[in-house]
MIDO-597489 format. One record per residue: x, y, z of N, C-alpha, C, O in turn. Coordinates in steps of 0.02 Angstrom, whole numbers, plus 50000, padded with zeros to 5 digits. Layout:
BEGIN
XYZXYZXYZXYZ/...
***
This chain:
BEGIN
485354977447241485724981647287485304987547309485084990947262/485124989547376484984994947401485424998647389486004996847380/485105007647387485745009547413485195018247440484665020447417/485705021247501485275026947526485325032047476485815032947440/484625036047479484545039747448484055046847495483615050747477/484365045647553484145050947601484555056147590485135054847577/484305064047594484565071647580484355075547610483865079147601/484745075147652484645081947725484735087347703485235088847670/484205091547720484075099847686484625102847680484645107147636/485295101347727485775106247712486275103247669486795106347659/486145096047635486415094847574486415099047501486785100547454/485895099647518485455103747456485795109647390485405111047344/486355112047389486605115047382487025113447290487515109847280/486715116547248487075114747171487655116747159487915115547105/487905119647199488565119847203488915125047125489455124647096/488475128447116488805133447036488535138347063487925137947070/488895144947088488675152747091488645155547034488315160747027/488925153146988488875156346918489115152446866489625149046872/488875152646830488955147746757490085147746751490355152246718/490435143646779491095139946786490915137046712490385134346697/491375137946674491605131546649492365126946662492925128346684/492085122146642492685114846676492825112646632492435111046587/493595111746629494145109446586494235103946612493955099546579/494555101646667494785095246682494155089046689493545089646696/494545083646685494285080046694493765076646744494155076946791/493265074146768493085073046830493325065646868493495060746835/493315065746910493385058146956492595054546926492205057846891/492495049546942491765045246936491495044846976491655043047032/490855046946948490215046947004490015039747044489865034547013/490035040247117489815033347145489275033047120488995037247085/489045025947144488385023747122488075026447061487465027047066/488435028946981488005032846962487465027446932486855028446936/487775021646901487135017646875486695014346908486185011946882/486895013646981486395011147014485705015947031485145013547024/485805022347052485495028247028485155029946971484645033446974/485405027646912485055029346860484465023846846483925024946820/484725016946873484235012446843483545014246900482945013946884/483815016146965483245018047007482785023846970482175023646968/483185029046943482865035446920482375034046848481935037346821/482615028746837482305026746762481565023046796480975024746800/481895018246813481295011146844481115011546910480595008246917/481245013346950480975014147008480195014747040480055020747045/479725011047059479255013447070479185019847136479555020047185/478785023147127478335028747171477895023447226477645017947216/477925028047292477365024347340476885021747316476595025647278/476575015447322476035014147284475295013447330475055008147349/474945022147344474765024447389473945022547361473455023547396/473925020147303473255016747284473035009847310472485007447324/473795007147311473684999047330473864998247398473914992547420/473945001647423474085001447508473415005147534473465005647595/473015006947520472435011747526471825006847504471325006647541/471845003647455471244998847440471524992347496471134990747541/472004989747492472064987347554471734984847599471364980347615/472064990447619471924992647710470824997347718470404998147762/470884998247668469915000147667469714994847657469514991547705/469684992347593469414983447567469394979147628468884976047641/470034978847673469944975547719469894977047800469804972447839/469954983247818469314986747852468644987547862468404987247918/468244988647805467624985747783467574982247815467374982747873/467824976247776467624968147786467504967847871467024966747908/468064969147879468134966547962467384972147991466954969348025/467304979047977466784981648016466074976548013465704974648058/466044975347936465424972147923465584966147971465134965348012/466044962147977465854954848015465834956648086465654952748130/466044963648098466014964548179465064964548195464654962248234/465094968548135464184970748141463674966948142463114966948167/464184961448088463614956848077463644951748173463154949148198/464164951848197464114949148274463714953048315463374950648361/463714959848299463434965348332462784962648325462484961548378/462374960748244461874959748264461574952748282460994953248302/461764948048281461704943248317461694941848385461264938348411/462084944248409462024946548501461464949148502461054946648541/461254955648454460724957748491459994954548470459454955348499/460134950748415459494946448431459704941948479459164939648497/460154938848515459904934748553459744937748625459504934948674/459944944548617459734947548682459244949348688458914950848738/459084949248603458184952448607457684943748626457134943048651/458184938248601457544935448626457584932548704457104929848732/458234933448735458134932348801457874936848837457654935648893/457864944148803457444948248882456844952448826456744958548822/456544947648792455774948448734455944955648734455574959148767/456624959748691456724965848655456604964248581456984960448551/455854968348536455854967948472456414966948451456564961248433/456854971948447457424972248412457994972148435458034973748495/458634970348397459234968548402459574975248391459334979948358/460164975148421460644982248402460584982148344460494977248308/460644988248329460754989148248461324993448229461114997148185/461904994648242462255000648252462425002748161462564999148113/462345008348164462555010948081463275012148096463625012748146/463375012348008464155012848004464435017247921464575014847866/464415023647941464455026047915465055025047857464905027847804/465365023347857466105020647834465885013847768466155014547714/465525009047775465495006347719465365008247657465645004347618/465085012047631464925013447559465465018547541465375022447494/465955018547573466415023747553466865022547495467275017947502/466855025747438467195024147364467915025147370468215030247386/468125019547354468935020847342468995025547286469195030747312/468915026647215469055031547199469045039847200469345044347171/468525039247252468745045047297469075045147341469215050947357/469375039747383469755039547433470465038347414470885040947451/470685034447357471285034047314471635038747262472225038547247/471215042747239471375046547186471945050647192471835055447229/472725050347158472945054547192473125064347150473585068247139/472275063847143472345072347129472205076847165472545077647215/471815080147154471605087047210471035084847232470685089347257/470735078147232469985077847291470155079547363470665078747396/469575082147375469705083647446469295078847483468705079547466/469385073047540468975070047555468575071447611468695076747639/468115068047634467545070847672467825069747750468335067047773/467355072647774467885070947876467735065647879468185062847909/467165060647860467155054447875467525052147851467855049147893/467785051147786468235048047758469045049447775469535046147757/469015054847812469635055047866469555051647934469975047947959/469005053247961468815048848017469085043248024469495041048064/468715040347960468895032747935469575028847942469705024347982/470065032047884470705033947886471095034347970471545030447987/470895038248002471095041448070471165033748123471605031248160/470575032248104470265026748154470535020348150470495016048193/470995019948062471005012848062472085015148058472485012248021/472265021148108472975021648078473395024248016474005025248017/472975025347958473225025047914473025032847878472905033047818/473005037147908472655046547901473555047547862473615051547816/474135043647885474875046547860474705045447797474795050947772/474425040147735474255039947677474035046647642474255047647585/473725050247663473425057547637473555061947678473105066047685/474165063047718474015069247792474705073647737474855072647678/475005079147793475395081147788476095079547737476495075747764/476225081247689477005078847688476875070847645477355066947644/476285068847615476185062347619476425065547513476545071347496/476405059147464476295061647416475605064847375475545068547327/475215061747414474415064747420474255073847410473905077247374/474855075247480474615081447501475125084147467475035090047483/475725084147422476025085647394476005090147331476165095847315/475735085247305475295083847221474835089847237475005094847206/474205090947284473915095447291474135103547305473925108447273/474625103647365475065109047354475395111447318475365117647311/475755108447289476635109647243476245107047168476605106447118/475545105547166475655103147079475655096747069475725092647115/475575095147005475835088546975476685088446986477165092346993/476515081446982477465080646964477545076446868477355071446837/477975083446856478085083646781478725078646774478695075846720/479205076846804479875071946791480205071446858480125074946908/480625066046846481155066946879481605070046872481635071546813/482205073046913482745076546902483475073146943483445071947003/484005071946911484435070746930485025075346954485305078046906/485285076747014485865080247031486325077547074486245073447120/486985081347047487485077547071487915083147104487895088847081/488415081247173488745088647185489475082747212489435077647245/489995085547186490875081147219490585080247286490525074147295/490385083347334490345081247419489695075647436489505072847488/489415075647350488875069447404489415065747370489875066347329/488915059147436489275050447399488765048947342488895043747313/488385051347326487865047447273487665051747238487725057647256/487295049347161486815057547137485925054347183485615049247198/485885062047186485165061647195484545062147161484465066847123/484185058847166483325058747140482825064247169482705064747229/482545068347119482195074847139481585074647095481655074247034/480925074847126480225074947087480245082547086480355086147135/480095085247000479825091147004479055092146985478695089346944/478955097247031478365099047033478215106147015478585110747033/477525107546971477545112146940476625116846944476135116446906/476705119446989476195121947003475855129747003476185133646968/475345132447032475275138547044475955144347081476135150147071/476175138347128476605139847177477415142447132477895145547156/477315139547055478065139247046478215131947021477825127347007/478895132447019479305123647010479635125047080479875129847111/479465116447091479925113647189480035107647139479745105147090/480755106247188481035101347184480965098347229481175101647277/480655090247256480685087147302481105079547309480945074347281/481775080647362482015073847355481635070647394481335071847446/481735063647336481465056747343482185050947370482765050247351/481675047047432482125042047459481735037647468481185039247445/481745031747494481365026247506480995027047573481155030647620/480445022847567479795024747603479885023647689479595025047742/480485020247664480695016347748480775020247788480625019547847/481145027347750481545032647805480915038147800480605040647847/480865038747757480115046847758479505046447776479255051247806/478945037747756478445039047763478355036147814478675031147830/477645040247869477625039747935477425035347941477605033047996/476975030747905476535025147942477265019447967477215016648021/477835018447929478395013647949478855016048004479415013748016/478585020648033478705023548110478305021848157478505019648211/477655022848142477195020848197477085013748219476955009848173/477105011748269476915006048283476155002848269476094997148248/475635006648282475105005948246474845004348192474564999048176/475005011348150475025011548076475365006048046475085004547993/475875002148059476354996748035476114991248057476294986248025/475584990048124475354982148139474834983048080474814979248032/474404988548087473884988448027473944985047940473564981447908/474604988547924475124986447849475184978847857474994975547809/475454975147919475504968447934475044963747918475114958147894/474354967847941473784965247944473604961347862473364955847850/473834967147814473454965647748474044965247701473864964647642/474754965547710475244964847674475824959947707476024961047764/476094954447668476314948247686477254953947696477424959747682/477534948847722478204951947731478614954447688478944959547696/478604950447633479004951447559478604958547516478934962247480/477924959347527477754964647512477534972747539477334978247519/477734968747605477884975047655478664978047634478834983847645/479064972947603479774974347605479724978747533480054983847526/479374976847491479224979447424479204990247436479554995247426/478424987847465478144994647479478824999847531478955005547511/479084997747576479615001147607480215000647553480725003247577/480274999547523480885002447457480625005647397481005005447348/480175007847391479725011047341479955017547355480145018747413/479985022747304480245030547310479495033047354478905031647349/479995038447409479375043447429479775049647447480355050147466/479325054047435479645061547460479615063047507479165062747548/480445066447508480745068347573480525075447558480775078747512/479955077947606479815084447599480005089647621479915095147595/480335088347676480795093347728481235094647685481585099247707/481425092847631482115095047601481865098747539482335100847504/481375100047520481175102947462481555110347448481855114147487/481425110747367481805119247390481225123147309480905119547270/481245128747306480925133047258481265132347204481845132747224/481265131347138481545133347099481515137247035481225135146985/481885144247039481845150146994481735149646904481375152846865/482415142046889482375142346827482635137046802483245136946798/482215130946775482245124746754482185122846682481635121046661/482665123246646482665124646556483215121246508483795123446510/483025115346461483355111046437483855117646408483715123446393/484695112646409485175115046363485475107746333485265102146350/485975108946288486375108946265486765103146286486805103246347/487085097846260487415091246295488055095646297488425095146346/488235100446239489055101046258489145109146299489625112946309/488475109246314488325117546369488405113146437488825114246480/487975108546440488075103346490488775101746524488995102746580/488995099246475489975095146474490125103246487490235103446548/490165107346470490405116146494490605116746575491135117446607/489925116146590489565118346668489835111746711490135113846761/489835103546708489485100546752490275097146710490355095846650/490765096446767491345090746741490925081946757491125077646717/490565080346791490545073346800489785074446733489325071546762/489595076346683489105078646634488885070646609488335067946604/489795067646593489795064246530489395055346574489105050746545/489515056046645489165052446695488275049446688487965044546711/488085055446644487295055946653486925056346590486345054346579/487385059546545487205061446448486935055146401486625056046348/487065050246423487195045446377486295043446380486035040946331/485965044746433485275042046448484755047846487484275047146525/485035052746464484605056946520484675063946475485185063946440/484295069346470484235076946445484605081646519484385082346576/485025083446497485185090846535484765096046537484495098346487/484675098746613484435105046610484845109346643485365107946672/484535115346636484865120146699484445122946759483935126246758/484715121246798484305122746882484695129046886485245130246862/484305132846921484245139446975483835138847020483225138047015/484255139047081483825141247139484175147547181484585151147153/483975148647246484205153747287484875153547300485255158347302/484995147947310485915143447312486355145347276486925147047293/486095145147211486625146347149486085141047095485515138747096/486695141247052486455136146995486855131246981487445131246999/486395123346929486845119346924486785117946866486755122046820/486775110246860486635106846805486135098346816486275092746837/485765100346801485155093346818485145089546771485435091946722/484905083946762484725077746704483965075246725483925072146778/483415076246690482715076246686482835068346646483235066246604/482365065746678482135056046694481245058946665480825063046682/481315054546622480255053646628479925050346674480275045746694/479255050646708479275048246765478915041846712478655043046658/478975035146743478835029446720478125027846729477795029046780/477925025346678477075023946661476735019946711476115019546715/477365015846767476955013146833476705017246886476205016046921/477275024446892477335028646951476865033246956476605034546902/476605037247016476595043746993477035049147000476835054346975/477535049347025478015053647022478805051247027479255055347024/
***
């Protein structure tokens, strides 16, 4: 089962101005286990294997263009007696995927954006990507789960923990956030080197929705029955997940911290 996990910035909202406690009972959280098994198992963009890809087989194709390149020009060299055949360089082959994949703070070279630029695929490391994320905002230390009565679903939130502070960034599937499955370009390119079933893979994979991000003041395990206090739908999330307490500019809530899984990176 799919299910959306898009969060428009003015969702955003934890819904506690001040530490409430709740007596009654809660209604049940939609989707909560479908959510959780995503928050547990879910893979992250998998921005290594879409990246060796689309270079691995970039390459290839430059080298066989070149290698036509130079064949023409010997035969042009021997129909109009030119020593030599084109030779065109290509700066772009010896370029290391683990510098071009890594997703920490390398900074890559303009050619290796060039590169990127040229073949469609610059949305992998640009703006807003999880690339440029990780570098701004930090590592991402867990997942975070929140829940508020007005959504229909709980949501999935990568925290990140950096110079900058802790940000929370919701995560949705790659279909709706990441740019290359907008562009027409960028997406014949994905076609090129990924069969349909694993194009379908990679577009349901978690990616961050970055426009919705928010700062957060104060992120600190409590208590399962401080938890059940604060958060009536608590008993929804306890059974498999650590409570924390969120503060942001909004107010405060009550979160449930996910480890991020040994496939993902965030």
């Amino acid at each position: 089962m799919t299910i959306s996990l898009s969060s428009p910035a003015r969702e955003i909202s934890l819904g506690l101005s001040h530490e409430s406690t709740y007596q009654q009972s809660a209604t049940p959280v939609p989707y909560a286990q479908e959510v959780l098994v995503l928050a547990h198992h879910g893979h992250s963009f998998q921005t290594r294997e879409l990246l060796n890809r689309i270079v691995s087989g970039e390459q290839q194709r430059i080298r066989q263009e070149q290698m036509l390149w130079r064949l023409g020009g010997a035969l042009l060299g021997a129909c109009f007696g030119l020593s030599d055949g084109f030779q065109p360089q290509d700066i772009f082959l010896g370029m290391s995927m683990s510098g071009l994949a890594g997703l920490g703070h390398e900074v890559m070279s303009h050619e290796q954006r060039q590169f990127l630029e040229g073949c469609h695929s610059l949305w992998t490391i640009g703006t807003n990507s999880p690339v440029e994320l990780m570098s701004r905002l930090g590592a991402a230390r867990s997942r975070i789960l929140l829940y508020h009565a007005s959504w229909d679903r709980p949501r999935i939130f990568t925290h990140h923990q950096g110079a900058r502070g802790d940000t929370l960034v919701p995560l949705g599937h790659a279909k709706q956030h990441a740019r290359g499955f907008h562009n027409s370009k960028s997406l014949e390119v994905m076609q090129c080197y990924f069969d349909a079933e694993e194009l379908q893979m990679l577009q349901n994979q978690l990616y961050p929705n970055a426009e919705a991000a928010f700062e957060v003041k104060r992120l600190q395990p409590i208590r399962a029955d401080h938890a059940q206090q604060l958060d009536p739908h608590a008993s929804a999330f306890l059974h498999s997940l650590e409570p924390v307490f969120v503060e942001n500019a909004r107010g405060n809530g009550v979160g449930y911290r996910v480890p991020i899984p040994v496939h993902s990176d965030f």
